[in-house]
N, C-alpha and C positions, 0 to 999 in steps of 0.2 A: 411731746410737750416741748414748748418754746423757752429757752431759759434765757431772761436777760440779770445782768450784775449793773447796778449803776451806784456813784460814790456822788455824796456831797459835803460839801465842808459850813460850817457856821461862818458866817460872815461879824455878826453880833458881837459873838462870844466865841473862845476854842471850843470847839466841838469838831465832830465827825460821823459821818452814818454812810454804811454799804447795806446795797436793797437789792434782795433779790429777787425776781418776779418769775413765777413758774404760770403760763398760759396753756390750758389742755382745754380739751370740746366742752367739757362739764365744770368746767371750774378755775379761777386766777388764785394761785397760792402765792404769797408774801411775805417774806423773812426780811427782817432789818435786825442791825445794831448801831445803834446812839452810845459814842461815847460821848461825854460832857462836862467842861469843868465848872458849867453855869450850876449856882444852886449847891455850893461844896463839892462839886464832881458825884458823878455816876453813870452807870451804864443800862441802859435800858436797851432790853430785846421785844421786839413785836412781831405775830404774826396774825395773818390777815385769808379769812378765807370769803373769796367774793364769788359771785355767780358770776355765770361768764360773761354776763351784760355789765361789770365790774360795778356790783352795787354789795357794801359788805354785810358777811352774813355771821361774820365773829370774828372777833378781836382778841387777841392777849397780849399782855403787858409783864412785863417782868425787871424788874428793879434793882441794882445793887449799888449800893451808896453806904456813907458815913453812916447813915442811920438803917444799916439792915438790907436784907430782904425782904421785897415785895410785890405784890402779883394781884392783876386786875384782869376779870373779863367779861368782854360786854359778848352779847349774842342777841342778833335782830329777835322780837318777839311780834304777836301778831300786829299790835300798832306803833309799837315803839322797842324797848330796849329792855333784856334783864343785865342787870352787873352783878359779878358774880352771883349768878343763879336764883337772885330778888327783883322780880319786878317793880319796874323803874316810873312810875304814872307820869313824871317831872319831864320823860326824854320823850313821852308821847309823840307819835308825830313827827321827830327827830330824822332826816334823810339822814344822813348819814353819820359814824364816828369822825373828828378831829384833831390827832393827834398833837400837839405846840412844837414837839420836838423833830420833827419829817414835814417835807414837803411833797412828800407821796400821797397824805391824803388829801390834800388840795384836785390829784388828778381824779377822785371820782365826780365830786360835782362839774370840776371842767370839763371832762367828756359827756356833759348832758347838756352845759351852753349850747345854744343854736351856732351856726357858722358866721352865719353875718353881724359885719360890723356893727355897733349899737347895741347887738343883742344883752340879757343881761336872766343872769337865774336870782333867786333869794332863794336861800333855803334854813332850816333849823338844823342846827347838830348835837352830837352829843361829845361834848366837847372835853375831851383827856388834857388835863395840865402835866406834862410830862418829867416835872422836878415833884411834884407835889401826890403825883397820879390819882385825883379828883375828877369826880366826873362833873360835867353839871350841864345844862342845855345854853346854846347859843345860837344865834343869827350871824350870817355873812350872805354875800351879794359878788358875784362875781359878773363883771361889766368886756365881753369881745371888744376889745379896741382893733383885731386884725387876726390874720388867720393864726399866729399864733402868740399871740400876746393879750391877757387881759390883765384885769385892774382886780386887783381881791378890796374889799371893804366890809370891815368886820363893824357889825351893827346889835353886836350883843357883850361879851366878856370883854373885849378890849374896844368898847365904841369910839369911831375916830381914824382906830389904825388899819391906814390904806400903804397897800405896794402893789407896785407892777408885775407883773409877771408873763415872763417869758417860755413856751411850752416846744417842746418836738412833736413830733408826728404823732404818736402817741397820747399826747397830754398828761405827759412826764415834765415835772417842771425842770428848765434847764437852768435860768434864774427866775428867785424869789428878791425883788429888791428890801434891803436892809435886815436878811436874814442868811440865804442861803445862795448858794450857788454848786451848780455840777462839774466834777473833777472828770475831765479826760482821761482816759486807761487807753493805755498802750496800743 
């Protein structure tokens, strides 16, 4: 297995998240921590189990804040999504989970953009508010401006808000404009 560690910092608000990505033949596993002092402060933990074509095939959430503890989990079903273990008819359809508080999962739809310039995906998500942990469905559109830079435009929960976005080899974001940006290690 492949282990990468990558850090990001809030740019927005303080915050902080280290992600760690385990790549084996059968399977990408996912561990992050968000700490956060958006939203009264909290810390959220998530992990992410994707097929090795990095498309996800369950999610947890896990929460600790002013108001308690609390825990979400989605898991792909045949056409859409169960959260915690109720099917979801709403996420129908839904490519993938969205995390608000990581720019990790921004990298599964960008590894499905085409290469060339222009290219452009739309897809449906199922979109986690990560101070609130709500699910609900949403629309974004991700637009290749170069090999590795595109434009994110969100066209459903926050209609309007577009940022650039900056990727590595991977399509791990390196900068998210007016959110997030990747911390260097040693």
């Amino acid at each position: 297995m492949a282990k990468t560690v990558l850090f990001w910092r809030r740019i927005d608000v303080e915050g902080f998240e280290r992600l760690e990505i385990e790549t084996g033949p059968d399977a990408v596993s996912v561990a992050g921590t968000v700490l956060c002092v958006d939203a009264g402060g909290f810390r959220l933990d998530h992990r992410w189990t994707l097929s090795p074509d990095w498309r996800a095939l369950a999610v947890e959430f896990e929460q600790w804040s002013h108001a308690g503890h609390r825990s979400v989990r989605l898991e792909r079903s045949r056409t859409g999504w169960k959260v915690d273990g109720s099917v979801r008819p709403d996420l129908d359809g839904a490519d993938e989970p969205d995390l608000s508080v990581t720019p990790f999962c921004n990298t599964l739809p960008i590894r499905r953009v085409p290469q060339a310039p222009g290219a452009s995906l739309s897809l449906d998500t199922a979109y986690i508010d990560g101070a609130a942990l709500t699910v609900v469905r949403s629309r974004q559109r991700y637009d290749r401006q170069g090999p590795r830079r595109l434009r994110y435009v969100d066209l459903g929960t926050a209609e309007g808000f577009e940022a650039d976005l900056m990727v590595d080899e991977s399509g791990l974001v390196v900068s998210y404009q007016h959110l997030f940006e990747r911390v260097a290690t040693g």
